[in-house]
C-alpha positions in Angstrom: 0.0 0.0 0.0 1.2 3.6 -0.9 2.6 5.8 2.4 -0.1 8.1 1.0 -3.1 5.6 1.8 -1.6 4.4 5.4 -0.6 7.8 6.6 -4.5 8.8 5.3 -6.0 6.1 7.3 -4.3 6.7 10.3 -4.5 10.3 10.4 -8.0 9.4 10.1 -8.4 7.0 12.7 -6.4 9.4 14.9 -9.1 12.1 14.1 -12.2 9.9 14.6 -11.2 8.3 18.3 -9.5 11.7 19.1 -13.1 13.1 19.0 -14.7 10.0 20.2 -14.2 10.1 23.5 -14.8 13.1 23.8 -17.8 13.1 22.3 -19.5 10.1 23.6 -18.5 11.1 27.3 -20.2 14.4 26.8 -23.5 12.3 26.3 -22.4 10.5 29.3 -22.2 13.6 32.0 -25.5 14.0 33.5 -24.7 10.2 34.9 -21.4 11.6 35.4 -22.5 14.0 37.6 -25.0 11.7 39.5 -22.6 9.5 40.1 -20.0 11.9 41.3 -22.4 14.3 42.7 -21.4 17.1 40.2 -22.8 20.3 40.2 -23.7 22.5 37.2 -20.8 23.9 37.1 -18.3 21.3 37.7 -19.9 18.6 35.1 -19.5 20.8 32.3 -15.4 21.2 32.7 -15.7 17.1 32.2 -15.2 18.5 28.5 -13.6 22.1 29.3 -10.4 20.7 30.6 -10.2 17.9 28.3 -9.8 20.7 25.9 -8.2 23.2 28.4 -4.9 20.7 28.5 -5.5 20.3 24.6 -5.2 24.0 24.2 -2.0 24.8 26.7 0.2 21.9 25.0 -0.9 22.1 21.4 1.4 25.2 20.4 4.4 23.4 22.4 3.7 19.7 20.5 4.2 21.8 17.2 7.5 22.3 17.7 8.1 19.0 19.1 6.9 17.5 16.6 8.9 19.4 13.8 11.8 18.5 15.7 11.5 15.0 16.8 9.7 13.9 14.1 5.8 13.4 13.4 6.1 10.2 13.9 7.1 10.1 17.6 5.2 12.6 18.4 1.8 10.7 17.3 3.5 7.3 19.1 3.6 9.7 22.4 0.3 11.2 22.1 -1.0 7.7 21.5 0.2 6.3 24.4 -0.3 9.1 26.9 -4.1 8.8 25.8 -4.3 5.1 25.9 -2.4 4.9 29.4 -5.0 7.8 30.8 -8.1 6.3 29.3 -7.4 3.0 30.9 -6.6 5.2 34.2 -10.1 6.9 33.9 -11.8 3.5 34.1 -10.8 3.0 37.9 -11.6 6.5 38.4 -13.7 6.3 42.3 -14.5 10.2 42.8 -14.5 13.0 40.3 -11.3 14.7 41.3 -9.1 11.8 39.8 -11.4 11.1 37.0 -11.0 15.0 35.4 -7.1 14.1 36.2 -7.5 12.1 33.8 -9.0 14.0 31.1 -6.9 16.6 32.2 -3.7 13.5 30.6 -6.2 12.8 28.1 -6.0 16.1 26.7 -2.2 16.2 26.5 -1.9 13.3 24.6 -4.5 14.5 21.8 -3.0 17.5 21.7 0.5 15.7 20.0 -1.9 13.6 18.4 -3.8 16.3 16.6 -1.1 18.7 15.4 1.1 15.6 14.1 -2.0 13.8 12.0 -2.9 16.8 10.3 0.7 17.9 9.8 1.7 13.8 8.3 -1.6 14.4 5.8 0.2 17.5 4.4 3.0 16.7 4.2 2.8 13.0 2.7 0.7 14.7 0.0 1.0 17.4 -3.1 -0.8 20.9 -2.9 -2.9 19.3 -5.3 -4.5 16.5 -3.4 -4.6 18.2 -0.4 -7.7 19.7 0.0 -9.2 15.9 -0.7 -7.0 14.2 1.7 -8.1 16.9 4.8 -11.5 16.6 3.4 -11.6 12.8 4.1 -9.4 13.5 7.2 -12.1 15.9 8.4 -14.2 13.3 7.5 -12.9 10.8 10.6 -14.0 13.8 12.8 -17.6 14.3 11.5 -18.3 10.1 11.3 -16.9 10.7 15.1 -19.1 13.5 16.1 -21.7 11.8 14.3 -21.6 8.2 16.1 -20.6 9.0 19.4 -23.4 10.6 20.9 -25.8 7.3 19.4 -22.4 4.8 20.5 -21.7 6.7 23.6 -25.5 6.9 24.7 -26.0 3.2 24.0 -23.2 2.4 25.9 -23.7 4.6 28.6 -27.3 4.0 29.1 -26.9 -0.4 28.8 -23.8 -0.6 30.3 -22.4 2.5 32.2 -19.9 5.4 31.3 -17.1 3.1 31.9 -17.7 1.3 29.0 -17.4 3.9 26.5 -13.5 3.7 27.6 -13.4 0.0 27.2 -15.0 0.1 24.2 -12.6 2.9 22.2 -8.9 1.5 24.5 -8.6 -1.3 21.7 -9.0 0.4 18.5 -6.4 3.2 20.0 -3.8 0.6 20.9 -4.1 -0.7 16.5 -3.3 3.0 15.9 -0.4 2.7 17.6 1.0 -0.6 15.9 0.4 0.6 12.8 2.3 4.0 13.6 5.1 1.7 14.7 4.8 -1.4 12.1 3.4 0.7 8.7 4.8 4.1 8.5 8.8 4.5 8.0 8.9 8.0 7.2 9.9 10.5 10.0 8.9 14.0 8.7 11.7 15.9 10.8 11.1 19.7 9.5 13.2 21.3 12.4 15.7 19.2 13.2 18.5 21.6 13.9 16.4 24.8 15.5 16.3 24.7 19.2 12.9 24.1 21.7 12.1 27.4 22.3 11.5 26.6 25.9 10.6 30.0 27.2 8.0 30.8 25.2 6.5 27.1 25.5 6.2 28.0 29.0 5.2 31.5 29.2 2.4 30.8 26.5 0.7 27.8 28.5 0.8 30.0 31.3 -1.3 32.7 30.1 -3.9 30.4 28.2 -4.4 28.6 31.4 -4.8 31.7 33.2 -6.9 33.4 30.6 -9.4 30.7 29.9 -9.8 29.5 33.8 -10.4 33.6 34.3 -13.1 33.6 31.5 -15.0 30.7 32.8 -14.7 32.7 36.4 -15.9 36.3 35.0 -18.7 36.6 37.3 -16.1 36.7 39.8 -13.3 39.3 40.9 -10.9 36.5 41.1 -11.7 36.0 37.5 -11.3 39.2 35.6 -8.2 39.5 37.5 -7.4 36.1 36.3 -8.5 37.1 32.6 -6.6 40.4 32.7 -3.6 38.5 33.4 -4.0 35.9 31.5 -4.0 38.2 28.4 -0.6 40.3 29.8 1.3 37.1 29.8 0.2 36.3 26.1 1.1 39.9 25.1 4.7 39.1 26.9 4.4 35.8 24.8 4.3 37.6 21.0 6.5 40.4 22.4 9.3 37.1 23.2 8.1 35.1 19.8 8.6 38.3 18.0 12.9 38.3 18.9 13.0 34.7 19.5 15.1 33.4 16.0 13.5 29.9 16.3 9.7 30.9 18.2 8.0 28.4 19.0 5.3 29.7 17.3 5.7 32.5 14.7 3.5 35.3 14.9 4.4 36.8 12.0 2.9 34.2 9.6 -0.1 36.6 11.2 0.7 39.2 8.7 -0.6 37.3 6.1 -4.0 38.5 5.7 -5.1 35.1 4.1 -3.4 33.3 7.4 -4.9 35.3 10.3 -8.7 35.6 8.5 -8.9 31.7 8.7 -7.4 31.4 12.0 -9.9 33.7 13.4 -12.5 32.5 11.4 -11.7 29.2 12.8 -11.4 30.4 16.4 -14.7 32.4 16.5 -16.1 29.5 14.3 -15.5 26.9 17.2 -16.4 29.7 19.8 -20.0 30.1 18.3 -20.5 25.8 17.8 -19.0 23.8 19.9 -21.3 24.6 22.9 -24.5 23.9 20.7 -24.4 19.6 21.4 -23.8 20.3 24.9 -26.8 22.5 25.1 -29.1 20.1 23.1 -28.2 17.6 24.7 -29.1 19.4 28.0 -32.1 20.5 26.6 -33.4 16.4 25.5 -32.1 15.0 29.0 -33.1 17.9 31.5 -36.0 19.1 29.6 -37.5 16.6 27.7 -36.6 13.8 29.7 -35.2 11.3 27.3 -32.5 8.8 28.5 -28.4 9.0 26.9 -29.5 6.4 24.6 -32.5 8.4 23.0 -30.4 11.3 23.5 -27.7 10.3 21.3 -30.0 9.4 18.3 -31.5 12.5 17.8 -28.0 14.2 17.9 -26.7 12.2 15.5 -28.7 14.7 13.3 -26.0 17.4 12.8 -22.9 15.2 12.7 -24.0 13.5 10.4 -25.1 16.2 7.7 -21.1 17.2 8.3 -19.7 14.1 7.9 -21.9 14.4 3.7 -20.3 17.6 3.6 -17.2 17.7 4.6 -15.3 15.9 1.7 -17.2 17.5 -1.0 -16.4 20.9 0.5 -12.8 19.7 0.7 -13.0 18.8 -2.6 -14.5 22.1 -3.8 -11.7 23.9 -1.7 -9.5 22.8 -4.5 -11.2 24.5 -7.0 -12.8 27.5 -5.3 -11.2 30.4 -3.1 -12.1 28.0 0.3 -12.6 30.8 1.9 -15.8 32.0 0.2 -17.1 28.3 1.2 -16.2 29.2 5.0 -17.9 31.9 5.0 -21.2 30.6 3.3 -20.5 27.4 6.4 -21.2 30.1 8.6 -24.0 31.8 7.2 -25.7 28.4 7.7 -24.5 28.4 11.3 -25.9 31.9 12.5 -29.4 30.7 11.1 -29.0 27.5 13.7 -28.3 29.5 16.2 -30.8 32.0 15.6 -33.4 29.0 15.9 -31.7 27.4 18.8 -32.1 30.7 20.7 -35.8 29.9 20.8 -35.6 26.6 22.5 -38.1 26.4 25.3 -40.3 23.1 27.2 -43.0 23.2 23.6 -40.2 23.8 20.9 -41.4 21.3 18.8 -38.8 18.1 17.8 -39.1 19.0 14.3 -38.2 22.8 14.8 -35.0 21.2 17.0 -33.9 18.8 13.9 -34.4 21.7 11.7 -32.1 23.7 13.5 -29.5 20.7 14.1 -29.5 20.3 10.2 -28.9 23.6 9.6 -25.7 23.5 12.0 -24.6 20.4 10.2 -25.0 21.8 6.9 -22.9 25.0 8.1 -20.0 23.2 9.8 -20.0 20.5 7.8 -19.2 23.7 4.7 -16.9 25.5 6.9 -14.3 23.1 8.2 -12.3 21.7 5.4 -12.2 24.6 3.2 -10.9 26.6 6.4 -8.4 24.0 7.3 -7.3 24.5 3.7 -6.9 28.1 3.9 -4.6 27.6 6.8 -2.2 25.4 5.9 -2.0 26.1 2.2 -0.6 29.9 3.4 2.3 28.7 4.4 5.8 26.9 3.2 5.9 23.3 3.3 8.7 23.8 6.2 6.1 24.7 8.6 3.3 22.7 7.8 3.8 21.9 11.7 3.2 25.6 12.9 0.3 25.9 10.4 -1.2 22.5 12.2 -0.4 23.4 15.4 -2.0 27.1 14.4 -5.2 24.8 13.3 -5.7 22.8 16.3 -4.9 25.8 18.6 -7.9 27.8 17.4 -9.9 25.0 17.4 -9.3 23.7 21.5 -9.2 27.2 22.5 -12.5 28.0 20.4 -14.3 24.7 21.6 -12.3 25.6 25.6 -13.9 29.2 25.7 -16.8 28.0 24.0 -17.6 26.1 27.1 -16.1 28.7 29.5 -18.8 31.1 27.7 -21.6 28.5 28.5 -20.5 27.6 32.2 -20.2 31.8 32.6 -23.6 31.8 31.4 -24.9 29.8 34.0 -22.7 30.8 36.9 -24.8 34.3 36.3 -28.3 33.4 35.8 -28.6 30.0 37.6 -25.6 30.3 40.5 -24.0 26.9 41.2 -26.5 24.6 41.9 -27.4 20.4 41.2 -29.6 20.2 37.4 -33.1 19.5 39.0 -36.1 20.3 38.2 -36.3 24.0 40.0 -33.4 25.2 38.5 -34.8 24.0 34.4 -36.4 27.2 33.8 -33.1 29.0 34.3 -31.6 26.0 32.4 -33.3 27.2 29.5 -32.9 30.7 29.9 -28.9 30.5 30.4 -29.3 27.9 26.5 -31.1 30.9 25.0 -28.5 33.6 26.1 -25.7 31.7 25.0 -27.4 30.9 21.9 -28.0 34.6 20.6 -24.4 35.4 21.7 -22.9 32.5 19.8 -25.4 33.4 16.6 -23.1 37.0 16.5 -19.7 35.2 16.9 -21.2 33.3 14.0 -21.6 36.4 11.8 -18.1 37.8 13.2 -16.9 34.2 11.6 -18.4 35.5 8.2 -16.7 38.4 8.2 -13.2 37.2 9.1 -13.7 34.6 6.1 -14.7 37.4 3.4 -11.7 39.6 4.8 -9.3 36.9 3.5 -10.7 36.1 0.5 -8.1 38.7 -1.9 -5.2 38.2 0.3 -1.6 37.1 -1.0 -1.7 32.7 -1.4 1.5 32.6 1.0 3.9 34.8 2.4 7.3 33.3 3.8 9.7 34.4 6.5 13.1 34.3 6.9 
């Protein structure tokens, strides 16, 4: 078999149990939080620091990864998240069980940047956009089957099982990194680990993104404030660092830093919207995981049609125009989500998720594109490290912005029945506010469209 075809399927593996268990757990919370006695709050950073450790470490594993190899780095992040998935079976309380999501989310985070980084660079310009289409692809058919696989799961056999279930198939990605793929791709062998600005950058997401979840809080704008100093100090060192760890200036590139912010405000406005449906069919409508995960199957799976003809169409047209229609489709689901209440009718809700499907499904590849096609081949790992970046910290403050939400208009109290009227008030709010980061989306797409293909640095 071609390098082409093995590195394809195992990037795409990677990107389907990546999201997998993330996913299916999310459908899992609310008996989670029953059986850890979560509040409202604390059940919904079961997914915020999976992707709060995703986000800190992704920037560092980009460098890592250029300089070790891709390779490696994918054999690490495979078996940090197979040792801490096995680890989260055992877990007795909820302290030791977000531990290990915490380890989880290091280990995707090599995973992530080195998959997407191995699909470029194992193929030409002119079969990209196909291969991250059908890599994207993984992601969808992942999005798409874990809430019906992770509700079955759940609701027959317990939240434990979903771990059982996905530790297998994670351990064959790892002997076929190790028995199937020779090549290396070392693009930064001789430039040094910029260890400074590793550090100083995961210090001021951390403290940024806890401080935005805490905004109701004094303790939290301080945090936020911060948080957004020490990522100031981070460009101002990346700036005069000669080998950065990340380098800012590819942000000069119009073409570079419209899809990156597309991309971030794109996963800010969406990646909220499952949790609060699946709120809304649980807590409000009553239905069990397993009924749950069915209906939202709806939206995943629209993306999963989509998003290899879109990546095929990014090949052809400006994929930046398709971003932005993606998210045109996405404000319209958001505008009808807004409206959820206790006698939104099922059909209005599957309307809405097919809409969001449609939208994401659209916006992904052709974005993804955008990204890595404006830069050299040489740093094809900053450009994935730049995608995956704005995707945790989109889908991180995307569920910061939701547990904000609720901190103001519901407090920090158990989901009971009392408290479901302000439930669905807090879904609404965040809603309409995730319907204009939606349009901002737009807007950053368009902005990119007549930029310059590439710009390179010296």
């Amino acid at each position: 078999m071609k390098l082409e075809k093995i590195v394809l399927i195992v990037a795409t593996l990677t990107s389907f149990f990546t999201v997998f268990l993330s996913s299916a757990v999310m459908v899992a919370v609310p008996t989670l939080a029953s059986e850890f006695g979560m509040s409202n709050i604390i059940q919904n950073w079961v997914t915020m620091l999976f992707f709060l450790a995703v986000a800190i470490f992704t920037i560092p594993s980009g460098q890592l990864s250029g300089k070790f190899g891709l390779k490696k780095s994918m054999i690490f992040g495979s078996s940090v998240y197979i040792l801490s998935s096995i680890a989260a079976i055992f877990s007795i309380n909820s302290e030791i069980f977000l531990i290990c999501r915490l380890v989880q989310g290091i280990g995707v985070s090599f995973l992530n940047v080195a998959s997407m980084a191995m699909v470029v660079s194992a193929f030409s310009p002119q079969e990209r956009g196909k291969a991250i289409g059908i890599n994207v692809t993984g992601v969808y058919l992942a999005t798409s089957t874990s809430p019906v696989i992770g509700g079955f799961l759940n609701f027959h056999f317990g939240w434990r099982s979903i771990f059982l279930t996905s530790v297998p198939f994670l351990i064959l990605i790892l002997v076929l990194l190790i028995t199937e793929i020779k090549e290396e791709w070392v693009t930064m062998g001789d430039v040094p680990i910029d260890w400074k600005g590793s550090i100083v950058y995961s210090l001021g997401i951390l403290l940024f993104i806890y401080g935005f979840t805490r905004l109701d809080e004094s303790t939290g704008i301080i945090l936020t404030v911060i948080g957004l100093i020490v990522l100031g100090v981070f460009v101002a060192l990346e700036l005069r660092e000669k080998y950065p760890v990340f380098d800012v200036k590819f942000f000069k590139n119009p073409k570079f830093s419209s899809a990156n912010f597309a991309a971030l405000t794109a996963y800010l406005a969406t990646f909220a919207v499952t949790t609060i449906v699946n709120y809304h069919l649980q807590y409000i409508r009553g239905y069990d995981s397993q009924m749950a995960g069915i209906i939202l199957l709806v939206a995943p799976l629209i993306q999963v049609i989509m998003a290899p003809i879109s990546g095929r169409l990014s090949d052809k047209i400006n994929p930046q125009k398709l971003a932005a229609i993606g998210m045109f489709f996405g404000a319209i689901s958001l505008a009808m989500l807004s409206m959820l209440n206790v006698s939104t009718p099922l059909w209005f809700l599957i309307i809405a998720m097919v809409s969001h499907g449609l939208g994401f499904g659209i916006f992904s590849s052709p974005n993804t594109n955008a990204i890595m096609g404006s830069v050299p081949q040489k740093d094809t790992p900053v450009a994935s490290a730049s995608v995956a970046t704005m995707r945790v910290i989109g889908q991180t403050m995307s569920m910061g912005m939701l547990t904000l939400v609720f901190a103001f208009v519901m407090g920090n109290v158990p989901m009971i029945e009392k408290y479901f009227p302000l439930l669905i008030t807090s879904s609404q709010i965040t809603c309409l506010i995730c319907m204009v980061l939606c349009a901002a989306s737009v807007f950053a797409s368009l902005v990119g469209i007549k930029s310059k293909e590439m710009l390179e640095f010296n």
